[in-house]
C-alpha positions as CSV (number, residue, x, y, z in Angstrom):
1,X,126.2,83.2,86.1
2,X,122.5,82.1,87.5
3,X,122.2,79.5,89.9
4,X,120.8,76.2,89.1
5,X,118.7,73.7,90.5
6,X,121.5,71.5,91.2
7,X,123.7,74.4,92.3
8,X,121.0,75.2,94.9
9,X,121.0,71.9,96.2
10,X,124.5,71.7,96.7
11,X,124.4,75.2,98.7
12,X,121.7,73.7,100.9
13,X,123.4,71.2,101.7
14,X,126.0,73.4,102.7
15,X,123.3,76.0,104.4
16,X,122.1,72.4,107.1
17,X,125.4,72.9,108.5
18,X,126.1,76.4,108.4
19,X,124.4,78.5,111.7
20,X,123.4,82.3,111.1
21,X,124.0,85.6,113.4
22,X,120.8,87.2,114.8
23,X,118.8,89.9,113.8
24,X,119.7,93.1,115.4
25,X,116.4,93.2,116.6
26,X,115.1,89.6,116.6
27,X,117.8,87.8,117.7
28,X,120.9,88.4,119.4
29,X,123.6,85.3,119.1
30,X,127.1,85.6,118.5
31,X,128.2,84.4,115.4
32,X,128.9,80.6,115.5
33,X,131.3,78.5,113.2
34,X,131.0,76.1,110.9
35,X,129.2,72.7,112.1
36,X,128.9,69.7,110.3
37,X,125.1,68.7,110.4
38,X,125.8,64.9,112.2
39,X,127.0,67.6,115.3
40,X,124.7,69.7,115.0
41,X,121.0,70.5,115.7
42,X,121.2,68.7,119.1
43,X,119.9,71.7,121.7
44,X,117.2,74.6,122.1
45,X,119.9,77.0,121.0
46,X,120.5,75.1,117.7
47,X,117.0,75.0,116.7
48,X,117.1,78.6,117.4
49,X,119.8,79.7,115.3
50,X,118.0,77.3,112.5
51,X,115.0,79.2,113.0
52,X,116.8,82.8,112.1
53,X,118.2,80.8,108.9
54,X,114.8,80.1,108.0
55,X,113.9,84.1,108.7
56,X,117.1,85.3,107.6
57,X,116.3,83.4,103.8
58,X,113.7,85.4,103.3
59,X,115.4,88.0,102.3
60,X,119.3,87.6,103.1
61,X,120.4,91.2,101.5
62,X,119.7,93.7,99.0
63,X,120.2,90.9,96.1
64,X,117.8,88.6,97.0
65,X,114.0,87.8,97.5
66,X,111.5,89.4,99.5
67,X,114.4,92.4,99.8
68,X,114.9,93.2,96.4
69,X,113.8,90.7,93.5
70,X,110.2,89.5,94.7
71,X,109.6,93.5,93.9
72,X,111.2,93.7,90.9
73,X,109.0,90.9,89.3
74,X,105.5,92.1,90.7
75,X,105.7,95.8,90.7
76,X,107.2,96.2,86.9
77,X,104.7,93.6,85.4
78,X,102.0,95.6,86.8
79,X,100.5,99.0,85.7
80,X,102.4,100.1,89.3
81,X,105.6,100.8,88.8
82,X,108.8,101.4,86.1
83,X,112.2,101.0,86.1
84,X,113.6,104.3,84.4
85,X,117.4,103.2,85.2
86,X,117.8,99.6,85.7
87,X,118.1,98.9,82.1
88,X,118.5,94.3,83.6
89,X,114.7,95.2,84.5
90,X,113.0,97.0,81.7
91,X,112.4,93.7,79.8
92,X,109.9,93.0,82.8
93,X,108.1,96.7,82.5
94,X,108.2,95.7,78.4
95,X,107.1,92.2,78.8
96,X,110.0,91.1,76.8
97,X,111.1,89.0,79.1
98,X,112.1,85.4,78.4
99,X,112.4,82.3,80.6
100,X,116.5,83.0,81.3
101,X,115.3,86.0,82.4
102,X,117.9,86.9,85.6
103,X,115.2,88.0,88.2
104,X,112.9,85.2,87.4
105,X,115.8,82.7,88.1
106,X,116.6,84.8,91.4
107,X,113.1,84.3,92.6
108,X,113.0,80.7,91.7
109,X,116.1,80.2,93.4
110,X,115.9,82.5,96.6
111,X,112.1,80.7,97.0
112,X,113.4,77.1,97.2
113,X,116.5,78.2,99.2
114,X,114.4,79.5,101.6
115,X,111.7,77.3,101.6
116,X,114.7,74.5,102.3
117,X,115.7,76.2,105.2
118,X,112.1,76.2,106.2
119,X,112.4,72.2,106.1
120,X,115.4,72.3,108.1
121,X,113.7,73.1,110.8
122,X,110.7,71.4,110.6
123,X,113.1,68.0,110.2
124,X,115.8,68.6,112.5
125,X,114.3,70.9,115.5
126,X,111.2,68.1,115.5
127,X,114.2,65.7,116.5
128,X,116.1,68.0,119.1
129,X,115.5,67.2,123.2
130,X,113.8,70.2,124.3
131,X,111.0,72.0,125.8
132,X,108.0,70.7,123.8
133,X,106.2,74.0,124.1
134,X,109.2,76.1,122.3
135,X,109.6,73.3,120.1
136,X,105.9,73.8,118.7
137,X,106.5,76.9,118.3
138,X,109.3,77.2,116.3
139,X,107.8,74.4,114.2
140,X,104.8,76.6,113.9
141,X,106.9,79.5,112.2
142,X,108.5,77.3,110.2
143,X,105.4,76.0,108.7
144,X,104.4,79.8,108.4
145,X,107.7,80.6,106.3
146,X,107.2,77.3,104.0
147,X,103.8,78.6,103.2
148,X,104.6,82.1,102.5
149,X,107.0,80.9,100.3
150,X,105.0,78.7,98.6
151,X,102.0,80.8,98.3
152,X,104.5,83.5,96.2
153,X,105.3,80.7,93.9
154,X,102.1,78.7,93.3
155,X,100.6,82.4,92.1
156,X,104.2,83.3,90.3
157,X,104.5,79.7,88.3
158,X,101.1,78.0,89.2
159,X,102.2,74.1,89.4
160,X,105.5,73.4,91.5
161,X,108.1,70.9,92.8
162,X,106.8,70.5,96.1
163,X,109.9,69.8,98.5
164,X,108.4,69.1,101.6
165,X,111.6,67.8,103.8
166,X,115.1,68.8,103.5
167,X,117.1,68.1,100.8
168,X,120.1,66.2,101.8
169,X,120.8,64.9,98.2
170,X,121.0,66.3,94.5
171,X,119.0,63.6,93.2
172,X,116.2,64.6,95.8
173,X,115.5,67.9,93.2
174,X,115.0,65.8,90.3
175,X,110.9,65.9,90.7
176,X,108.1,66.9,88.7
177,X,105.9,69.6,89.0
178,X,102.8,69.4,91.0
179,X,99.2,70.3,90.2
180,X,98.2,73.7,92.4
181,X,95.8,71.8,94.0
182,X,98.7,69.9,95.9
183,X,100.3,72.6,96.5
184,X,97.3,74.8,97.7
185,X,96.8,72.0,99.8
186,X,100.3,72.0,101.8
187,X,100.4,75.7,102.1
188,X,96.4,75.4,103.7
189,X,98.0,72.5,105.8
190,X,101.2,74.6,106.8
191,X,99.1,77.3,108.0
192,X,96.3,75.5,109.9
193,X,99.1,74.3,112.2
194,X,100.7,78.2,112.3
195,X,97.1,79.0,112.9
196,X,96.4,77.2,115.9
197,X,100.1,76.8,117.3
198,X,101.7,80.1,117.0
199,X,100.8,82.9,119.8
200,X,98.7,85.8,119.5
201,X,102.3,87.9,120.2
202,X,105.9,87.5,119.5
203,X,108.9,89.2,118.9
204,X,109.1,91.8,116.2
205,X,110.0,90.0,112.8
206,X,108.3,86.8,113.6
207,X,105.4,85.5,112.7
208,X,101.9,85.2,114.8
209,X,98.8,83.8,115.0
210,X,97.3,86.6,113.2
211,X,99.7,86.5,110.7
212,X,99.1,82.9,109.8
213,X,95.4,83.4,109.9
214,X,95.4,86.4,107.5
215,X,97.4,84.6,105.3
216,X,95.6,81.7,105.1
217,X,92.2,83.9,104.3
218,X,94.5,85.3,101.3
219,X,95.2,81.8,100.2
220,X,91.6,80.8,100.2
221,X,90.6,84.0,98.2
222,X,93.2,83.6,95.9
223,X,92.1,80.0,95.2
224,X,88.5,81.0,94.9
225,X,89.2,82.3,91.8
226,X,91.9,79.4,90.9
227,X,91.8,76.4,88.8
228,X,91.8,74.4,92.2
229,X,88.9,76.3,93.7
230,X,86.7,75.3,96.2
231,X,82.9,75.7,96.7
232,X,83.8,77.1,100.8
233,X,87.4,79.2,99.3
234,X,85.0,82.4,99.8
235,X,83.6,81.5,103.4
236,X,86.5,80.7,105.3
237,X,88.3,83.4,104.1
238,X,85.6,85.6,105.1
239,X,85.3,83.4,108.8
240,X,89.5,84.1,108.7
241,X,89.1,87.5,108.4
242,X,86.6,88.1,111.3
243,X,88.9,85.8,113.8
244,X,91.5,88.2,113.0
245,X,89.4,91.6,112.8
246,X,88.4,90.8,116.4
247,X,92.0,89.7,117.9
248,X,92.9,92.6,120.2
249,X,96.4,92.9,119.5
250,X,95.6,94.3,116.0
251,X,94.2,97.4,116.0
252,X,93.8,99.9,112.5
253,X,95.8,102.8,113.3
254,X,93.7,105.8,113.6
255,X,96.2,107.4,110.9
256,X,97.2,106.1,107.9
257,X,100.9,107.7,107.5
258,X,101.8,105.9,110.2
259,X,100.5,102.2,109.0
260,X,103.6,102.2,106.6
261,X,106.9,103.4,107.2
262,X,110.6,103.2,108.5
263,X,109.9,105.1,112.0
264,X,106.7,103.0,112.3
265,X,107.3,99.5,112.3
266,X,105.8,96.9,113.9
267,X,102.9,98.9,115.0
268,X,99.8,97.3,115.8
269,X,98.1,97.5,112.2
270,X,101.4,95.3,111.1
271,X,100.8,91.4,111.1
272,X,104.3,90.4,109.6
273,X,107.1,92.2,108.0
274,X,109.9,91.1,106.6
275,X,112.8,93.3,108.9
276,X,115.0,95.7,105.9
277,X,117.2,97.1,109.0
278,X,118.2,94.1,110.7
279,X,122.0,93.2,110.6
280,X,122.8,89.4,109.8
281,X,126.3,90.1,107.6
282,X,128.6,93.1,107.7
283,X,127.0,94.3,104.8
284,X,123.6,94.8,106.4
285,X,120.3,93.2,105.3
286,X,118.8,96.4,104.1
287,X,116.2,96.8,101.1
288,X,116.6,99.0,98.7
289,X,113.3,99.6,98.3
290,X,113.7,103.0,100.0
291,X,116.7,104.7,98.2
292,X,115.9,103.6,94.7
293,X,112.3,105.1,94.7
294,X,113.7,108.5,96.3
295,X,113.0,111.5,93.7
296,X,115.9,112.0,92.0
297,X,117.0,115.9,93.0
298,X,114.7,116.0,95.2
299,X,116.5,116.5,99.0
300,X,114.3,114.8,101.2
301,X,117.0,114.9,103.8
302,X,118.6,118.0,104.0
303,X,121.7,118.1,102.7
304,X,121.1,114.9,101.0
305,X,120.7,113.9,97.6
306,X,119.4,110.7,95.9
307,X,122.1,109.8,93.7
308,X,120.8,106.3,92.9
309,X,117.0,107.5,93.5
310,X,114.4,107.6,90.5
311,X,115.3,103.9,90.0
312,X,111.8,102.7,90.9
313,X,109.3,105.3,89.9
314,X,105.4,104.9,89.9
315,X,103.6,104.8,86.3
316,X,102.3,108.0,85.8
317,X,98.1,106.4,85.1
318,X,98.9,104.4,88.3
319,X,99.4,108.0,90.5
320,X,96.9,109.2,88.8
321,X,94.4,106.5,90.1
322,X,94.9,108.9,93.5
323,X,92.3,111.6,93.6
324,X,94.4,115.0,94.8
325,X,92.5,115.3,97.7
326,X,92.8,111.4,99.0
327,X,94.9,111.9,102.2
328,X,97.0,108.4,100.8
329,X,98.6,109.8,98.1
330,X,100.3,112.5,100.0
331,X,101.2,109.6,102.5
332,X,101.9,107.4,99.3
333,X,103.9,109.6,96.9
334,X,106.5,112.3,97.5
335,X,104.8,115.0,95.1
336,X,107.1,117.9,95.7
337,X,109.9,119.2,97.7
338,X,113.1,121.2,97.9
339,X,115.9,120.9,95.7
340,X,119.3,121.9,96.5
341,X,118.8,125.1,96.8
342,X,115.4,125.1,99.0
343,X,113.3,125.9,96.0
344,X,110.1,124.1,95.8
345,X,109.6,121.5,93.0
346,X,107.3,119.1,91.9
347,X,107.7,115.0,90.7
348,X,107.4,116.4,86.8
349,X,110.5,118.2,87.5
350,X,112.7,115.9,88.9
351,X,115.9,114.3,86.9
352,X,113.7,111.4,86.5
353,X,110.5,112.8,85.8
354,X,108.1,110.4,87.5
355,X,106.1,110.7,90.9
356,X,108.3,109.0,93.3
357,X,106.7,106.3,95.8
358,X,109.2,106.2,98.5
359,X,107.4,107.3,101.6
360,X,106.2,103.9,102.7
361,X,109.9,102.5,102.4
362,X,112.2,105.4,104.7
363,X,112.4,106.2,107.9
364,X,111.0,110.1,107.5
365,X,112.8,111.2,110.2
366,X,115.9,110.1,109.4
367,X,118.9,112.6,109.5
368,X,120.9,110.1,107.3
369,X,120.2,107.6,104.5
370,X,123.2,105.2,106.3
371,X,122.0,101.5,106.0
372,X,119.8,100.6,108.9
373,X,118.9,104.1,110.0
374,X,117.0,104.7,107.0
375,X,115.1,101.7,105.3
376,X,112.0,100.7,106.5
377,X,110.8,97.1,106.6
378,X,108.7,95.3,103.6
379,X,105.2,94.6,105.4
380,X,103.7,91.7,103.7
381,X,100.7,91.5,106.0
382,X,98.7,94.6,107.3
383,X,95.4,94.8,108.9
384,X,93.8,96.8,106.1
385,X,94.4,94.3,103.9
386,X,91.7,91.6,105.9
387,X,89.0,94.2,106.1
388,X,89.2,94.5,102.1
389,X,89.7,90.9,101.9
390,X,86.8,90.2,104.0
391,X,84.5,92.9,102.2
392,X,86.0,90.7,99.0
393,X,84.9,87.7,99.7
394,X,81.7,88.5,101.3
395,X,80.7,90.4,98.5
396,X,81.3,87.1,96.4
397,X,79.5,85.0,98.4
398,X,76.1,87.1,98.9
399,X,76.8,90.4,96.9
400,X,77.3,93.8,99.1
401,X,76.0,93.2,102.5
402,X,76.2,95.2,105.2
403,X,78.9,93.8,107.0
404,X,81.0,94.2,103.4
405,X,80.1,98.1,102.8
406,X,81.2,97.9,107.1
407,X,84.4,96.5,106.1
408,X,85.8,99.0,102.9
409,X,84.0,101.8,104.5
410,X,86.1,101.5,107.7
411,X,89.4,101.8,105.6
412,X,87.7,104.8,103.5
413,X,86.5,106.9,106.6
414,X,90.3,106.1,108.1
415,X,91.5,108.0,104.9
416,X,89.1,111.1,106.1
417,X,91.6,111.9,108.9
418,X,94.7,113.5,108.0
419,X,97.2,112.8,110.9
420,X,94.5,110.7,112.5
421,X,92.5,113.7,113.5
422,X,91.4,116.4,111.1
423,X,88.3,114.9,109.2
424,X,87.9,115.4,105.5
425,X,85.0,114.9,103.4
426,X,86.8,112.6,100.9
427,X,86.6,109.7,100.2
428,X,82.8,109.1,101.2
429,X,81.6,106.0,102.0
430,X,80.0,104.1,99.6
431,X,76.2,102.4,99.3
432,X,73.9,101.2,96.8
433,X,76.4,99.2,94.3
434,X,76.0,96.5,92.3
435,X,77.5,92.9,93.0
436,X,79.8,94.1,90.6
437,X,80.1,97.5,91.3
438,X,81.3,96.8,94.5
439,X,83.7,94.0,93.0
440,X,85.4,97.1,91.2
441,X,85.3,99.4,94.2
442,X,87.1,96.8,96.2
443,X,89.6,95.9,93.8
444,X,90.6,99.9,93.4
445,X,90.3,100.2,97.1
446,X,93.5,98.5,97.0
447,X,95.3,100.4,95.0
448,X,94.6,103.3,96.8
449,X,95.0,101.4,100.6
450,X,97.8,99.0,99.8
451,X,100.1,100.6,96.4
452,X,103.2,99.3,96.4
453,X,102.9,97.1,99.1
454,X,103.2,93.8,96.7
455,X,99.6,93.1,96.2
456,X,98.9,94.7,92.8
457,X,100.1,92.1,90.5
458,X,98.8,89.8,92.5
459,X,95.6,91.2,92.2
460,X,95.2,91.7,88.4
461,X,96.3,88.3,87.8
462,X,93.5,86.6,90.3
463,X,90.9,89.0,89.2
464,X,92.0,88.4,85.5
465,X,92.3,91.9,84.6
466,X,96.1,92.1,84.3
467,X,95.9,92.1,80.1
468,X,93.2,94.6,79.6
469,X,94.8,96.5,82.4
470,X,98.5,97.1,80.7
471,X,96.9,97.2,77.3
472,X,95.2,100.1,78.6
473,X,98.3,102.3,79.6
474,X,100.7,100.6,77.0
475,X,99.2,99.4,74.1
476,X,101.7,98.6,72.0
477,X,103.1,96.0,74.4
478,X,102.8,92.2,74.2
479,X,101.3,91.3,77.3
480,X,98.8,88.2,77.1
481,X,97.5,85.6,79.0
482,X,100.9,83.8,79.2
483,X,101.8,86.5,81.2
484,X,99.3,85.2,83.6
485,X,102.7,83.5,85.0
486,X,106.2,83.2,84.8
487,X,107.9,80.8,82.7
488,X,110.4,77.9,84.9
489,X,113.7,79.2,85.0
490,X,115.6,78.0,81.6
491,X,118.0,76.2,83.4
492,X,115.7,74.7,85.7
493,X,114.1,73.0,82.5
494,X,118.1,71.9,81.0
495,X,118.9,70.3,84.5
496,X,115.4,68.3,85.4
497,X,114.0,66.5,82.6
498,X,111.2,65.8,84.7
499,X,109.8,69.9,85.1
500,X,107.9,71.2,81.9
501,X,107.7,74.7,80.6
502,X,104.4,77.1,81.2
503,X,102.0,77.1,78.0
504,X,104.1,79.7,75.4
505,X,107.0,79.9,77.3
């Protein structure tokens, strides 16, 4: 059975009085037991285990979110990726998908959970006696997780019910939706005060100034080309870019493999990741990112098969957007390997015959594909992502400077070094492009920098080109504009009168 709106509220208000464990690497708290929210929330500690709620509802196992579901929406309604054996899912790689669709209600609801828990702590921790400075910055964060959230939805559904305190009340979930322009507005807001209260450093799994500011430039260069736009949407998210280029504790990783990747986590090219090998539950919060895009026969750990592997494959025209001789795709895509017998084969003869993208989601030098030892973390943020930003939006506002062919030449002329060291003469750098020449090379610059990293669909909706782009590989399915964005949860629209439908939904 989905969850509703009302059913969400009535967990939240459960959640304000509910504490969480730590992250195995985040934080380390003993479990604590239920406490009513009139006794609660009263010391440093309590706004610290309210804090890892807001973390931990992110993505608060395999089921949910930025974990699981968040994927599933972005990656099969893109040219990206395919389902081959999650038959719940193939409506989205079809787009026959309607508005009960289950993921779509999962996202909805796994948002507003966690964007409630956000609230919590900006309510109660502003309330608690305690060291200001630690107080600001857990407030910070929370402002940082609100707007993450946020930002997902306002591109996934466009206009939203914009909770901005903690619901305490069903009838507080009974709103409207508001225009994007209100809700670009509180995620901007959210992260101005991340920006300039969180440090430059903190622990693994938490956000940072850098993280805030990158995100921010991504909200203004997704806006630019919104119905909300702004004549500045281009310049500050150029100006955001360049703070964060130049902070010192984010440096691009000489080589690419090990930007991405189970054994390389929150390396210095990382600005936020969501942690897949932290332990919050006795079930683990592990993605499953990792094990369901393993090649199917393939035994990437010795010994080891993929039995649930071949799940999340990459679309064949996608893969084949990698030249052979780009050193990402090998870094990307596992394109052959040994079977069970130590005979070499290749993705097209794997038990599901598609080129597998695992490699950025396992640990590769695992021994054992056991929970925590072998998932690697979702990275929203990563450094490579504000150079191309920034040679984005530069190119928008004055065509291809120099600075811009500085900025996506720098990521190309990384991908010259295999293992950070051996040069290669692809991919060159580029010159002498067009405004929108250059507009093209960026956008495919991505694919090659960031696949499967969550940006794609993101991309081809801002950009406009998701239509033309599936109609291209499939043409026989009935993707239009609509698609442009998700319909409301059907059950959202039964419960509050108030929401209305997407146009077509």
């Amino acid at each position: 059975m989905q969850t509703t709106t009302k059913n969400i509220a009535t967990a939240l208000l459960v959640l304000a009085g509910v504490s969480f464990t730590s992250c195995a690497k985040f934080l380390e708290e003993e479990p604590k037991s239920f406490l009513a929210p009139e006794n609660y929330y009263k010391t440093a500690e309590d706004a610290f285990i309210a804090l890892t709620g807001a973390y931990d509802a992110l993505g608060s196992g395999g089921e949910t979110y930025i974990a699981r579901r968040l994927q599933y929406l972005t990656w099969f309604t893109s040219d990206e990726a395919l389902p081959p054996t999650l038959t719940a899912e193939k409506p989205l790689d079809e787009f026959s998908y309607v508005s009960d669709n289950d993921d779509v209600s999962r996202v909805w609801n796994s948002m507003y959970a966690a964007i409630n828990q956000a609230n919590i702590v900006l309510n109660r921790v502003a309330k608690i006696n305690m060291d200001e400075n630690l107080k600001t910055q857990y407030l910070a964060e929370a402002h940082f997780l609100r707007a993450l959230s946020y930002f997902y939805g306002v591109r996934l559904w466009g206009d939203l019910p914009l909770v901005a305190k903690e619901v305490t009340a069903i009838s507080e979930v009974d709103i409207a939706r508001s225009p994007i322009s209100d809700v670009y507005a509180l995620i901007i807001s959210d992260l101005e005060f991340a920006g300039l209260h969180l440090a430059p450093s903190n622990q693994n799994g938490r956000a940072r100034k850098g993280a805030a500011k990158a995100l921010l430039a991504k909200v203004y260069l997704t806006r630019a080309s919104s119905a909300a736009k702004q004549a500045d949407d281009y310049q500050k998210c150029a100006d955001l870019c360049n703070e964060v280029l130049t902070m010192p504790e984010h440096v691009l990783l000489p080589d690419y493999e090990k930007a991405v990747g189970g054994e390389d986590e929150f390396n210095k090219e990382s600005l936020f990741e969501w942690q897949g090998d932290r332990v919050l539950t006795t079930s683990s919060e592990l993605s499953i990112l990792g094990s369901f895009s393993l090649p199917r026969g393939m035994y990437v750990i010795p010994g080891q098969a993929a039995s649930d592997g071949g799940s999340i494959v990459s679309e064949v025209a996608y893969f084949n957007r990698y030249p052979d001789n780009d050193y990402r795709k090998e870094c990307t895509f596992y394109i052959s390997g040994p079977d069970k017998n130590g005979n070499t084969i290749t993705w097209q003869q794997l038990a599901v015959p598609y080129p597998s993208p695992a490699k950025k989601y396992i640990n590769k030098t695992s021994t054992t594909r056991d929970a925590a030892a072998f998932s690697g973390n979702f990275v929203v943020l990563r450094l490579s992502d504000v150079y191309l930003m920034r040679a984005e939006a530069l190119n928008e506002i004055s065509g291809p400077t120099a600075d811009a062919y500085t900025m996506i030449n720098a990521i190309r002329g990384r991908a010259r070094k295999r293992n950070g060291t051996n040069p290669s003469a692809t991919p060159a750098d580029l010159s002498g492009l067009t405004k929108d020449s250059f507009r093209d090379a960026v956008l495919n610059e991505r694919v090659l920098e960031l696949g499967f990293e969550g940006h794609r669909w993101f991309d081809l909706v801002r950009t406009k080109r998701l239509v033309e782009t599936i109609r291209a590989i499939h043409p026989t399915y009935p993707v239009t504009d609509k698609n442009l964005l998700f319909p409301i949860p059907a059950n959202e629209i039964k419960l509050n009168p108030k929401i209305i439908q997407n146009p077509e939904w």
